[in-house]
N, CA, C and O atoms as a GROMACS GRO file, in nm:
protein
  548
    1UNK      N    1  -7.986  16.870   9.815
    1UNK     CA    2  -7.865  16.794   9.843
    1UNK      C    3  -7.796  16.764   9.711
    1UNK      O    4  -7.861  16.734   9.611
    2UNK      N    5  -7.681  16.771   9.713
    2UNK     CA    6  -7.632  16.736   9.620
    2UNK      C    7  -7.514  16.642   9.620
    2UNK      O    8  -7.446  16.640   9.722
    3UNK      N    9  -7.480  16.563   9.522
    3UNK     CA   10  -7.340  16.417   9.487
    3UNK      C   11  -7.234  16.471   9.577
    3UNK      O   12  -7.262  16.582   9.621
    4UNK      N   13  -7.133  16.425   9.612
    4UNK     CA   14  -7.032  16.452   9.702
    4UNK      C   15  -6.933  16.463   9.556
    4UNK      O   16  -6.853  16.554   9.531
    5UNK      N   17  -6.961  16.355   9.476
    5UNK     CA   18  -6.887  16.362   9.362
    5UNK      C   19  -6.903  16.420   9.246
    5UNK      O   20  -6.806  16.439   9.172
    6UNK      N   21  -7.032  16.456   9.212
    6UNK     CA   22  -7.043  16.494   9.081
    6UNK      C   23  -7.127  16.624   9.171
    6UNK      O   24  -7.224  16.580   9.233
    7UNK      N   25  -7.115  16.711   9.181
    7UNK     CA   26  -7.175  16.809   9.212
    7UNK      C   27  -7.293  16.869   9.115
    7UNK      O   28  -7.376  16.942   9.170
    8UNK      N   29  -7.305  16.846   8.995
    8UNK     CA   30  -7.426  16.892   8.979
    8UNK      C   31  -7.554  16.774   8.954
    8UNK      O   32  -7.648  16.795   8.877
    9UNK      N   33  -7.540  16.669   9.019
    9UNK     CA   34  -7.619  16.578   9.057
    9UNK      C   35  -7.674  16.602   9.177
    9UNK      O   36  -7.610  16.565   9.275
   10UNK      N   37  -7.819  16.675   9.199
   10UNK     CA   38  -7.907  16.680   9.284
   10UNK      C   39  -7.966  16.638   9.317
   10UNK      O   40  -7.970  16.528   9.261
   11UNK      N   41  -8.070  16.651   9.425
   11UNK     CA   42  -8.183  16.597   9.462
   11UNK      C   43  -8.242  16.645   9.634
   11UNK      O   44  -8.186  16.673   9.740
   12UNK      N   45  -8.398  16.631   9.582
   12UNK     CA   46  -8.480  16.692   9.739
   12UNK      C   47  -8.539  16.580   9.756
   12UNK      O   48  -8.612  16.565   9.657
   13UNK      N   49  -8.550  16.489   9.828
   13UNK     CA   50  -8.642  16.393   9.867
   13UNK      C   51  -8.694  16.465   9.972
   13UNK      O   52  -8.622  16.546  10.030
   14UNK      N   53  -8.843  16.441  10.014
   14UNK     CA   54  -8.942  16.464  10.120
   14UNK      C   55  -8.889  16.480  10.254
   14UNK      O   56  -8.912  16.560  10.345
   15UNK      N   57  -8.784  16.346  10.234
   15UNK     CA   58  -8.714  16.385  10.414
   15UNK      C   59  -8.613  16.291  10.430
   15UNK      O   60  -8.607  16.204  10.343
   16UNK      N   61  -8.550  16.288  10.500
   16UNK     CA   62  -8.480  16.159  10.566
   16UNK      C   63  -8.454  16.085  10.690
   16UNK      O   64  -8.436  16.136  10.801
   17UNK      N   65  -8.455  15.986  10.667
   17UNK     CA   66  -8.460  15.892  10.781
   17UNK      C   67  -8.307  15.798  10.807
   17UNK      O   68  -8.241  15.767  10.708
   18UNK      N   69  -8.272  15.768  10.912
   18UNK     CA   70  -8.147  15.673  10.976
   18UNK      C   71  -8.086  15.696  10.825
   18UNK      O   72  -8.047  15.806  10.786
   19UNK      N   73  -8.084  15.569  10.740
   19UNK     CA   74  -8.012  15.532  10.665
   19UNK      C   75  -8.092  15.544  10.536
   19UNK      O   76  -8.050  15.483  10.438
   20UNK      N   77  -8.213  15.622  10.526
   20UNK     CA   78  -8.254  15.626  10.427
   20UNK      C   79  -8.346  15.710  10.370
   20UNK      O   80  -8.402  15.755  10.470
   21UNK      N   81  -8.397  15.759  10.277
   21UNK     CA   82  -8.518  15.897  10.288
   21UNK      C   83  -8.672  15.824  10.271
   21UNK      O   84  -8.726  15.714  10.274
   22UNK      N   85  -8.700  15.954  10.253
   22UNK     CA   86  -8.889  15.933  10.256
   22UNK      C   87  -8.928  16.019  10.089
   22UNK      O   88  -8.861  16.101  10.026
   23UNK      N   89  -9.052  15.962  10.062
   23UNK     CA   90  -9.058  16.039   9.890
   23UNK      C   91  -9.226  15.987   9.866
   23UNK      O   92  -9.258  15.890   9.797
   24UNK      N   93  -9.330  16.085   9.951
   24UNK     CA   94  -9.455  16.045   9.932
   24UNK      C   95  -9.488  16.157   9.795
   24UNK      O   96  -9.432  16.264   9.774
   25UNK      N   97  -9.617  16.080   9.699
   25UNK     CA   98  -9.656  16.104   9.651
   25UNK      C   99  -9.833  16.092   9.651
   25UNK      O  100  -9.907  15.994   9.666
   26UNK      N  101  -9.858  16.215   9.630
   26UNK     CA  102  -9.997  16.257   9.626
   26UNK      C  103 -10.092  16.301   9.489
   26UNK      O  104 -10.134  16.414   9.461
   27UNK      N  105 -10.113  16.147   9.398
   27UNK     CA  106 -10.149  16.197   9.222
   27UNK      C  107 -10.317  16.268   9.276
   27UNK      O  108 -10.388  16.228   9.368
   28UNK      N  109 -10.340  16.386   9.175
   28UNK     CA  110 -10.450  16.452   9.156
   28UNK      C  111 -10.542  16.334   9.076
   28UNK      O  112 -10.664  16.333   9.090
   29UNK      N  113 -10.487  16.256   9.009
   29UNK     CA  114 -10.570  16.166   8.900
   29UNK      C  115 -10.636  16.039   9.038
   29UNK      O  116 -10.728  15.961   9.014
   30UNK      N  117 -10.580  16.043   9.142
   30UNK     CA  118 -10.609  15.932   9.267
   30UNK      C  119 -10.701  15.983   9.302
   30UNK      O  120 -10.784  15.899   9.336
   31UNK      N  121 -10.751  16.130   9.321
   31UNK     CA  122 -10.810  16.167   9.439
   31UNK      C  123 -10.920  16.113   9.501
   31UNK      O  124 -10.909  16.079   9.619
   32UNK      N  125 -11.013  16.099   9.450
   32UNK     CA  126 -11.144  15.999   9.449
   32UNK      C  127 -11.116  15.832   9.486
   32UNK      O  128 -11.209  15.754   9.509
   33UNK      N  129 -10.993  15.797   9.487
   33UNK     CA  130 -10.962  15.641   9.451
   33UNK      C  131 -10.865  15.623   9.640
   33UNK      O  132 -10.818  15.710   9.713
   34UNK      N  133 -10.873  15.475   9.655
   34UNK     CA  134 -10.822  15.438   9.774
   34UNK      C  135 -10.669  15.416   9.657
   34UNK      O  136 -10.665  15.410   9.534
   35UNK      N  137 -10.593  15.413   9.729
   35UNK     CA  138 -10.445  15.359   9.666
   35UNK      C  139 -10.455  15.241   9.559
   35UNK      O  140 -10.450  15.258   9.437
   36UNK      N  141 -10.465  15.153   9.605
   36UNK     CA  142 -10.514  14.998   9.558
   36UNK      C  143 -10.640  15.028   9.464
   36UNK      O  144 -10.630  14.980   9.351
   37UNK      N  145 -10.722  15.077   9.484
   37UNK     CA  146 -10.816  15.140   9.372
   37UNK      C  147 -10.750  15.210   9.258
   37UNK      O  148 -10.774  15.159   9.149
   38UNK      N  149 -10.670  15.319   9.259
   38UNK     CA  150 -10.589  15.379   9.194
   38UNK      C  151 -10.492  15.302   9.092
   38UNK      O  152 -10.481  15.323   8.972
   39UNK      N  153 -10.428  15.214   9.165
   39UNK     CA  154 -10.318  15.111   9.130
   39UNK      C  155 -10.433  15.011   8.996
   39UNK      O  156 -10.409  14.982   8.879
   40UNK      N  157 -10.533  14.988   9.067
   40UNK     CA  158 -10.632  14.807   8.947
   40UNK      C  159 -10.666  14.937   8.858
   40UNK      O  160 -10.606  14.914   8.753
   41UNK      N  161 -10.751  15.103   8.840
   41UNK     CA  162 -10.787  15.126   8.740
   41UNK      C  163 -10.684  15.197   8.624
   41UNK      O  164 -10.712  15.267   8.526
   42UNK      N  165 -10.566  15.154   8.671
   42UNK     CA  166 -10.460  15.217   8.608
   42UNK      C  167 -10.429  15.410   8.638
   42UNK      O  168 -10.366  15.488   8.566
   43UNK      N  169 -10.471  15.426   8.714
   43UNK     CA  170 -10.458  15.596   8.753
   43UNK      C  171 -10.296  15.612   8.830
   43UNK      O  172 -10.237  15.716   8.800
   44UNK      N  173 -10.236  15.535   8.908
   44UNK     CA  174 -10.100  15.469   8.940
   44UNK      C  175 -10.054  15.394   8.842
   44UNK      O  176 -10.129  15.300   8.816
   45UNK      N  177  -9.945  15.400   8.767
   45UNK     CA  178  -9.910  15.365   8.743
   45UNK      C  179  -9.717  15.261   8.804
   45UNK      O  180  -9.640  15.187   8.741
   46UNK      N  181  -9.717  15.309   8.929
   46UNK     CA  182  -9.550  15.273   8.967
   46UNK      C  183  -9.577  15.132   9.034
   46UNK      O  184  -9.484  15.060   9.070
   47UNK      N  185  -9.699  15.100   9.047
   47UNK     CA  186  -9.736  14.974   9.090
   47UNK      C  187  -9.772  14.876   8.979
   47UNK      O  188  -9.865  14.906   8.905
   48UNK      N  189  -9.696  14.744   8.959
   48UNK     CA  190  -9.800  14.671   8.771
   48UNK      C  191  -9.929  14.617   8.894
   48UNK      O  192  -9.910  14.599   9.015
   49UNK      N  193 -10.034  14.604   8.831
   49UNK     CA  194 -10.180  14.503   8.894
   49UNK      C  195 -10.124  14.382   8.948
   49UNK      O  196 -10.203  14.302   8.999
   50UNK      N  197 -10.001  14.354   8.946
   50UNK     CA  198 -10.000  14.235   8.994
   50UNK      C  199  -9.879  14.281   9.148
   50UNK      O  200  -9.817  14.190   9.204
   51UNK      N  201  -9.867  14.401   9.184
   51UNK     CA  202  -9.831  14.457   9.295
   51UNK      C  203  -9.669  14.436   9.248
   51UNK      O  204  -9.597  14.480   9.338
   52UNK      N  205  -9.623  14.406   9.182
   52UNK     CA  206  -9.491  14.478   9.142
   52UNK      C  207  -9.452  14.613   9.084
   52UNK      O  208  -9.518  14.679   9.005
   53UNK      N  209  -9.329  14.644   9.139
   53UNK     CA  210  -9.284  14.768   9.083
   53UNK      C  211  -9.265  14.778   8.986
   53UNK      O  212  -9.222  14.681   8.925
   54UNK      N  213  -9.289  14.923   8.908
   54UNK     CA  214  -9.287  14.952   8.826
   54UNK      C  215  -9.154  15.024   8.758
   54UNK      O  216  -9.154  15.144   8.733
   55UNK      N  217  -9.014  14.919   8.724
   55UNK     CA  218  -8.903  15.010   8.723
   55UNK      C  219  -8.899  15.083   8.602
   55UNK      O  220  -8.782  15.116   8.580
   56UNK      N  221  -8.954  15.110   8.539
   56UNK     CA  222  -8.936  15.178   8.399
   56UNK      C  223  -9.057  15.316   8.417
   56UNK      O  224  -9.094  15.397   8.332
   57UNK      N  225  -9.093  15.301   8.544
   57UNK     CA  226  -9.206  15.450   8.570
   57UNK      C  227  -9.065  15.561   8.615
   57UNK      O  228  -8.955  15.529   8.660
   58UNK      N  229  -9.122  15.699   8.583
   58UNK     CA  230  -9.048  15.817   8.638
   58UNK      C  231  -9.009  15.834   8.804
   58UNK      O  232  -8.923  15.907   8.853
   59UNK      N  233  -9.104  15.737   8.876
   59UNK     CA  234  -9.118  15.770   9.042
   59UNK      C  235  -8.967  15.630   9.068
   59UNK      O  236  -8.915  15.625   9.180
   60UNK      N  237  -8.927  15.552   8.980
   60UNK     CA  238  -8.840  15.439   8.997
   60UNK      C  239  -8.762  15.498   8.988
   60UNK      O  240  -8.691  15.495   9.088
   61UNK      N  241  -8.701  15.608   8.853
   61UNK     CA  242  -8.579  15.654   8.836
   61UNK      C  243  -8.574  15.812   8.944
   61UNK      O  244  -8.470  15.873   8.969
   62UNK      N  245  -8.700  15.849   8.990
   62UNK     CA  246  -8.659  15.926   9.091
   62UNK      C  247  -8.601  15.871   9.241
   62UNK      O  248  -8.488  15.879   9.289
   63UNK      N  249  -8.673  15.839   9.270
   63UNK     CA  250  -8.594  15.734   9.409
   63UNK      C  251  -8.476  15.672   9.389
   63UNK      O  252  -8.381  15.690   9.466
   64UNK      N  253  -8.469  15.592   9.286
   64UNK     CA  254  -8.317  15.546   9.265
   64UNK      C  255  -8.167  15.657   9.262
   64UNK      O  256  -8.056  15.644   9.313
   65UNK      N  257  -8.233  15.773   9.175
   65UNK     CA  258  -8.140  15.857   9.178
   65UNK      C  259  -8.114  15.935   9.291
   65UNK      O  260  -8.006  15.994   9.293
   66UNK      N  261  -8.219  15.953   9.422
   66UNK     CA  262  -8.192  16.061   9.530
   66UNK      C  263  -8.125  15.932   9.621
   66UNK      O  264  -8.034  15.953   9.701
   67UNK      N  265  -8.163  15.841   9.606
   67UNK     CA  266  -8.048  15.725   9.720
   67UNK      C  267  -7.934  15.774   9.671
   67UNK      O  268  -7.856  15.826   9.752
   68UNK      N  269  -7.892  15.768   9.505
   68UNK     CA  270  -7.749  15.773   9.481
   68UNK      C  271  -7.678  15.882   9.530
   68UNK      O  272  -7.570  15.874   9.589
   69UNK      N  273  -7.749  16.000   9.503
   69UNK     CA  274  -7.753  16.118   9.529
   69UNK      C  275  -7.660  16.132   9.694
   69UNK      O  276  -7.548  16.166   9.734
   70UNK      N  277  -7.778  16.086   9.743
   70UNK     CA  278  -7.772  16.135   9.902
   70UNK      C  279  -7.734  15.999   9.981
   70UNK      O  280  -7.767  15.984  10.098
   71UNK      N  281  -7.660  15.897   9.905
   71UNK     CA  282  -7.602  15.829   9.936
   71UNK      C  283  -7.650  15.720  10.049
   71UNK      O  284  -7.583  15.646  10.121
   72UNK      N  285  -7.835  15.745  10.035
   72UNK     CA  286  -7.897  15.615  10.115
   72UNK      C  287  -7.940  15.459  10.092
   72UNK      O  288  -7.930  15.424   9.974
   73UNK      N  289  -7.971  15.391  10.154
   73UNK     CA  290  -7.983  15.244  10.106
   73UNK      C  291  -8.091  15.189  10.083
   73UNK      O  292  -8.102  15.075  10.038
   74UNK      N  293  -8.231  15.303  10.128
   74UNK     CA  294  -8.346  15.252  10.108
   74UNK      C  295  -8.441  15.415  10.086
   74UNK      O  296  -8.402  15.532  10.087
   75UNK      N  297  -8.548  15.366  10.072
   75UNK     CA  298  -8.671  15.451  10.045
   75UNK      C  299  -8.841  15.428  10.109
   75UNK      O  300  -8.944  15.374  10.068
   76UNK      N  301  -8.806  15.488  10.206
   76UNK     CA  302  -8.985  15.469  10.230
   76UNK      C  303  -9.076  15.534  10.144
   76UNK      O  304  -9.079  15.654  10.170
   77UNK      N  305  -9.148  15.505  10.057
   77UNK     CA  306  -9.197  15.596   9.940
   77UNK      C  307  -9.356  15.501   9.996
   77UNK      O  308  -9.388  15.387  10.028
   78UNK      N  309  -9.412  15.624   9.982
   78UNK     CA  310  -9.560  15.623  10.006
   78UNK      C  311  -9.681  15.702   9.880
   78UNK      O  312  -9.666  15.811   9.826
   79UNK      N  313  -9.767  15.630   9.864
   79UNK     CA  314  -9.867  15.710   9.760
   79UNK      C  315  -9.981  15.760   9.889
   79UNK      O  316 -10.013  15.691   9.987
   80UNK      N  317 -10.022  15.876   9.862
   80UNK     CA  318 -10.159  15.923   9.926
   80UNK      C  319 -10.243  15.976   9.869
   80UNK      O  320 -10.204  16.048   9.777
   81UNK      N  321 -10.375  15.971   9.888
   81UNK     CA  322 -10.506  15.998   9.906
   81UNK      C  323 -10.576  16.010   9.991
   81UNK      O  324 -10.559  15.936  10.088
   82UNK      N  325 -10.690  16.110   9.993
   82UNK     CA  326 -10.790  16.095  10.057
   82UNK      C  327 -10.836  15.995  10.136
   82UNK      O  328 -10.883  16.012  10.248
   83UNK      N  329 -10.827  15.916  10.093
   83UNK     CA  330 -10.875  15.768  10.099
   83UNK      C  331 -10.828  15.665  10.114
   83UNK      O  332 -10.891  15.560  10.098
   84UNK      N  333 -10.672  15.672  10.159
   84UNK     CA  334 -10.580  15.603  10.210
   84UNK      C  335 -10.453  15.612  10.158
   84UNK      O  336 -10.437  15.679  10.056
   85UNK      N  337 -10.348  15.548  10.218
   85UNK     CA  338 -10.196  15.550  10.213
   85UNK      C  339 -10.142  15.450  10.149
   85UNK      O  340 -10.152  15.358  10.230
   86UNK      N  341 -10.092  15.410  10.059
   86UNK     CA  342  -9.966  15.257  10.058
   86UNK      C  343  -9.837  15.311  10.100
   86UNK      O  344  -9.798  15.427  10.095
   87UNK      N  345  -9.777  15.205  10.141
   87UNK     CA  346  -9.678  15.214  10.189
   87UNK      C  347  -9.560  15.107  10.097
   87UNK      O  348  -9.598  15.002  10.045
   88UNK      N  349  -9.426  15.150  10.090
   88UNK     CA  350  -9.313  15.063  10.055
   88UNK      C  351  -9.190  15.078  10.096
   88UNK      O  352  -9.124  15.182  10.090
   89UNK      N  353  -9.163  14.996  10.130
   89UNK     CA  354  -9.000  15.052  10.143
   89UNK      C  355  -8.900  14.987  10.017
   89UNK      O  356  -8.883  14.867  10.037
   90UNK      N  357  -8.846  15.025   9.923
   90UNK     CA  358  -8.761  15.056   9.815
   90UNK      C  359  -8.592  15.044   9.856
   90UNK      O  360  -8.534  15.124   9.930
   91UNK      N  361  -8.556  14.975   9.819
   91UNK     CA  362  -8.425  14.964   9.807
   91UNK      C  363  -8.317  15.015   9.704
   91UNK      O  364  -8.351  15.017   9.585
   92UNK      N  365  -8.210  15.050   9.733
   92UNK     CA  366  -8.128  15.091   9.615
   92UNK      C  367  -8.089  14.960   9.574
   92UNK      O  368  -8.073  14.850   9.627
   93UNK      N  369  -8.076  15.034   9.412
   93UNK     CA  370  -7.994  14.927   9.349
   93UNK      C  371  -7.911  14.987   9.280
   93UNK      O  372  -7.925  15.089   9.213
   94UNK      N  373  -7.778  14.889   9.305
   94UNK     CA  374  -7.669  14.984   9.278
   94UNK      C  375  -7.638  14.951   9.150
   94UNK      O  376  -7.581  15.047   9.100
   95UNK      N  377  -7.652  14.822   9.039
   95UNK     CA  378  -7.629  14.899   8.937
   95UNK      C  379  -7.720  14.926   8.834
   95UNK      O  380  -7.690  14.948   8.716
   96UNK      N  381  -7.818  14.923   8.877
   96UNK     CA  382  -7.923  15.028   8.822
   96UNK      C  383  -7.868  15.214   8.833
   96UNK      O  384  -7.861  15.279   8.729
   97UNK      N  385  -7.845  15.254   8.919
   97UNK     CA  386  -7.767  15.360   8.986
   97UNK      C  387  -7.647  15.382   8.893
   97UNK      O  388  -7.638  15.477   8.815
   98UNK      N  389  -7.556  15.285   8.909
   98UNK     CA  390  -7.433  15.312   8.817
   98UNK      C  391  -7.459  15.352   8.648
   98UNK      O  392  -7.397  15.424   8.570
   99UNK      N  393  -7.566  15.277   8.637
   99UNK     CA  394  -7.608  15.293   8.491
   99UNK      C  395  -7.664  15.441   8.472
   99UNK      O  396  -7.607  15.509   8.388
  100UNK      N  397  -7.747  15.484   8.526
  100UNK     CA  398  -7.824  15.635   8.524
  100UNK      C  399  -7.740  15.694   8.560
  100UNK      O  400  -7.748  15.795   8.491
  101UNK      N  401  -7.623  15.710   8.650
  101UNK     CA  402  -7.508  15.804   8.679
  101UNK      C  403  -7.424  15.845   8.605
  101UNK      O  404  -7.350  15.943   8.618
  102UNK      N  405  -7.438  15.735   8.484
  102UNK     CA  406  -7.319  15.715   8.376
  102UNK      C  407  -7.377  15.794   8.257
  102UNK      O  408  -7.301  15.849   8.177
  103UNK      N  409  -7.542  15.800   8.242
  103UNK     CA  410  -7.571  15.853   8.153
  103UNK      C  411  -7.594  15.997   8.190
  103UNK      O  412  -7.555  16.080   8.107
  104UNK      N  413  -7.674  16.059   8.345
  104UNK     CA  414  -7.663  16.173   8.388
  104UNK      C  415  -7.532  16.257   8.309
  104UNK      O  416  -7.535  16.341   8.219
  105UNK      N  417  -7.413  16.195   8.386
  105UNK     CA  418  -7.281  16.264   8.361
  105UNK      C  419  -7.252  16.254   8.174
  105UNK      O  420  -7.192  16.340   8.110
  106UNK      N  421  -7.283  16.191   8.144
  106UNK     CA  422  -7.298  16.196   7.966
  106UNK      C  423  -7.322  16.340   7.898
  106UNK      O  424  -7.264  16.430   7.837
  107UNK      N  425  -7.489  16.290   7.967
  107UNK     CA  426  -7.567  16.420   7.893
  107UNK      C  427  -7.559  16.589   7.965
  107UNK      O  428  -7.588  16.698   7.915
  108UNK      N  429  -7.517  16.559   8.078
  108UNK     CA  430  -7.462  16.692   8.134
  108UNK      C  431  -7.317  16.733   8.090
  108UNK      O  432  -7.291  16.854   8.093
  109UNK      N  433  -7.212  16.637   8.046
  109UNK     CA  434  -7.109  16.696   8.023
  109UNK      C  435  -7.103  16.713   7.832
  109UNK      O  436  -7.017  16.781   7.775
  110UNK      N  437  -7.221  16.630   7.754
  110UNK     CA  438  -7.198  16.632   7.614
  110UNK      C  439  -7.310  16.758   7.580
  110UNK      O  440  -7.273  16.833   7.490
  111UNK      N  441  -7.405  16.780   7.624
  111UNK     CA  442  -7.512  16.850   7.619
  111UNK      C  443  -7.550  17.003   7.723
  111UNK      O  444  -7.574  17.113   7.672
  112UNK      N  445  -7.547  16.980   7.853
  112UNK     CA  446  -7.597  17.064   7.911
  112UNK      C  447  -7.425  17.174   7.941
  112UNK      O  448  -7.409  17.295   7.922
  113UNK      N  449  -7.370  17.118   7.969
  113UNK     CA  450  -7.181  17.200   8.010
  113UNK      C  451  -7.192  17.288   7.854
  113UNK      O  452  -7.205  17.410   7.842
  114UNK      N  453  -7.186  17.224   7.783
  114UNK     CA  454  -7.131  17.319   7.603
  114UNK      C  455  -7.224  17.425   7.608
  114UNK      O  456  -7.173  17.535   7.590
  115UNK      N  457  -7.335  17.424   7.625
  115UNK     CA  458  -7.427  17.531   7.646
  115UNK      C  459  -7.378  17.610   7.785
  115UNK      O  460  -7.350  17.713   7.723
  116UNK      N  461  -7.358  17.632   7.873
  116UNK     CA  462  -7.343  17.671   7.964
  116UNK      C  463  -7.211  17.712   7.969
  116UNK      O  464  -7.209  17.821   8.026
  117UNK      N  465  -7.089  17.676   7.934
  117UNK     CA  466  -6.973  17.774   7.864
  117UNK      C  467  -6.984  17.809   7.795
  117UNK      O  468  -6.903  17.902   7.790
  118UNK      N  469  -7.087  17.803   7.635
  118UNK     CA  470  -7.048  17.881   7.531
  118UNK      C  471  -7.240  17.898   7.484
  118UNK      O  472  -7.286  17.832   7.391
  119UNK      N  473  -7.303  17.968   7.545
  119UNK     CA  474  -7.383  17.965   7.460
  119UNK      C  475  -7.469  17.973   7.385
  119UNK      O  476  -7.524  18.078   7.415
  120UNK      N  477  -7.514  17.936   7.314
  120UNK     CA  478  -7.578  17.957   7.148
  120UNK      C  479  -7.741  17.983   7.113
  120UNK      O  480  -7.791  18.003   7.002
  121UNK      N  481  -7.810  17.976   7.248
  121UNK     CA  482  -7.956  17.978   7.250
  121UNK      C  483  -7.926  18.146   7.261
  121UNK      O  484  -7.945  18.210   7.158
  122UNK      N  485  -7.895  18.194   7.344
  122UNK     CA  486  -7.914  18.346   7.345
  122UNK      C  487  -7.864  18.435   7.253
  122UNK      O  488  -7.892  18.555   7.255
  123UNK      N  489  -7.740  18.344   7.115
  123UNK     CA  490  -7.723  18.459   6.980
  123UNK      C  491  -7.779  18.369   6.917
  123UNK      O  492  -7.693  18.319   6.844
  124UNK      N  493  -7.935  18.290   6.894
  124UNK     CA  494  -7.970  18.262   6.793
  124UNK      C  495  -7.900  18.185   6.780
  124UNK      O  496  -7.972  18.085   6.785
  125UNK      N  497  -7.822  18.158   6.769
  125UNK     CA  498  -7.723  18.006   6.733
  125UNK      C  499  -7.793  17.854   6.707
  125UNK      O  500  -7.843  17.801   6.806
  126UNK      N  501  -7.798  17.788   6.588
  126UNK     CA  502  -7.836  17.629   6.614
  126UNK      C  503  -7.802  17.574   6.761
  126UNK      O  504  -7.688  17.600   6.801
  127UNK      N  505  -7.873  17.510   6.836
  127UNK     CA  506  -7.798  17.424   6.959
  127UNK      C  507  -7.746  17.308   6.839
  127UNK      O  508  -7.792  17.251   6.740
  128UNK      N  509  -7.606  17.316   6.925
  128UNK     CA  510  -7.538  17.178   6.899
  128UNK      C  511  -7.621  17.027   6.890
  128UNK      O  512  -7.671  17.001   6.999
  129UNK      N  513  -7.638  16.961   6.824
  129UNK     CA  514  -7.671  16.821   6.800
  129UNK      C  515  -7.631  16.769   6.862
  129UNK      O  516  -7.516  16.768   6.818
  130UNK      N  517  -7.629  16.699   6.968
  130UNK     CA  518  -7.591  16.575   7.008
  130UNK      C  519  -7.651  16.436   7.030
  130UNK      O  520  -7.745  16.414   7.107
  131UNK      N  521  -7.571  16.318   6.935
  131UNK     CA  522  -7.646  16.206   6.928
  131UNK      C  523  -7.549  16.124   7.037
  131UNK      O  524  -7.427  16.128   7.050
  132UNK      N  525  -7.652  16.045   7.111
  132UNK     CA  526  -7.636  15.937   7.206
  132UNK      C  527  -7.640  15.821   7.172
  132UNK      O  528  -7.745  15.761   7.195
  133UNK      N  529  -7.509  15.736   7.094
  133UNK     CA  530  -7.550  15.637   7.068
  133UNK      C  531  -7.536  15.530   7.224
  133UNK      O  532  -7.489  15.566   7.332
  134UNK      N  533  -7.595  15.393   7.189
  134UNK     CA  534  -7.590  15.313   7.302
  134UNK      C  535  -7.374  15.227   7.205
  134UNK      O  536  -7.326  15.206   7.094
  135UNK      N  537  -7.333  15.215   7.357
  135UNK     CA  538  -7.232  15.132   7.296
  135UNK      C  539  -7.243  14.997   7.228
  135UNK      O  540  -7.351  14.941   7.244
  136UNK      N  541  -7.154  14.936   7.158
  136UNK     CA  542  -7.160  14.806   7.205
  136UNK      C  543  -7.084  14.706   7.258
  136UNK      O  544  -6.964  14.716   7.286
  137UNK      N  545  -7.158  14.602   7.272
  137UNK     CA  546  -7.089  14.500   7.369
  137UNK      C  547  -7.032  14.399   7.365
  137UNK      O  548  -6.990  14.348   7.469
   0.00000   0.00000   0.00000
């Protein structure tokens, strides 16, 4: 699926539901472990030990971005094992969303576009530098 607006903003989530998708994950490092086992010996990491989310894990900025994406309002995101399931349901947040959308379109239009009209990996060419500064405020 892809942005209605930015077209090369993608995303496959697992599935979708009414108003929102599904995005189970199955870690090899769990296998042996119940969920909640997984989560206290640190082998999960998208859960902190104290059963909060983990927004600065890769599985936060994936879900956040396929809501934006595919334009849903929530996430049933599940971990599995052998040995049992957790379950969550995840909400978008929108400007969490606005923020990663802003930088997506950054680095795709300062970085990934210049290569892709003109480019420089296939004659040997230096890739272009590009530095990202943060603004300020």
């Amino acid at each position: 699926m892809h942005n209605q607006n930015d077209k090369f903003l993608e995303a496959t989530p697992d599935g979708l539901v009414a108003e929102g998708l599904v995005e189970v994950k199955c870690p090899y490092s769990a296998r042996d472990l119940t969920p909640d086992e997984a989560i206290f010996r640190r082998k999960v990491t998208f859960w902190k030990q104290n059963g909060e989310i983990n927004e600065t894990h890769k599985w936060f900025y994936q879900i956040q971005g396929q809501m934006m994406v595919t334009r849903r309002k929530y996430c049933c995101f599940a971990i599995w094992t052998p040995k049992g399931i957790k379950q969550e349901v995840i909400f978008k947040d929108e400007e969490f969303c606005i923020r990663m959308r802003n930088k997506l379109c950054e680095f795709y239009l300062k970085c990934c576009l210049p290569e892709l009209i003109d480019p420089r990996k296939s004659r040997n060419m230096e890739i272009i530098n590009i530095s990202v500064k943060k603004k300020e405020e």
